[in-house]
C-alpha positions, 0 to 999 in steps of 0.5 A: 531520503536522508531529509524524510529520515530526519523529518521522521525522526523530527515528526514520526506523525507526519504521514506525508514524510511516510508516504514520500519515504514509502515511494523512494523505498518502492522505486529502489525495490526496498518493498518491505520498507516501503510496506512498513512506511505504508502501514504507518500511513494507514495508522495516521490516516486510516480514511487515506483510500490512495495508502490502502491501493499503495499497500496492496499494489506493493503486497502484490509487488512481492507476490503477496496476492492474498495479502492485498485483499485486505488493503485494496477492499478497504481502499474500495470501501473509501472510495468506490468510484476510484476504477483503478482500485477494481483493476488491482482487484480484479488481478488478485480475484483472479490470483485467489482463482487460479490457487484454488483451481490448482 
């Protein structure tokens, strides 16, 4: 991670670096470093369908299931025929389902 950091600090536009950084975060459960370094590809590439899944995924890693709405229906509005997206999205319909049933 040490090489990212550095190229980060190099070149702090290159989504790339983020993404990579992002998913070493992930694996090592640093969700909210990892929700950071994704948000910062969002913001240089906002048509990256894939990094709008990533955030939703990682909201609803940490149980922010109304928080991944908002990222898995854009990464949805980028690229409806994705079916993986809909999945993510059907989990957190029904999370929204089960609160208000509460």
């Amino acid at each position: 991670m040490a090489d990212l950091d550095k190229a980060i600090e190099i070149d702090g536009t290159n989504p790339n670096a983020y993404y990579n950084r992002a998913y070493i975060k992930e694996v090592a459960e640093d969700f909210e470093g990892a929700m950071s370094d994704i948000n910062r590809v969002v913001q240089l590439r906002p048509d990256d369908d894939r990094a709008y899944y990533d955030l939703a995924n990682t909201k609803m890693a940490v149980g922010d299931f109304g928080g991944g709405l908002g990222p898995i229906n854009k990464a949805i509005e980028l690229k409806p025929d994705n079916p993986s997206y809909y999945k993510l999205g059907d989990k957190k319909s029904q999370y929204n389902l089960d609160q208000y049933c509460k």
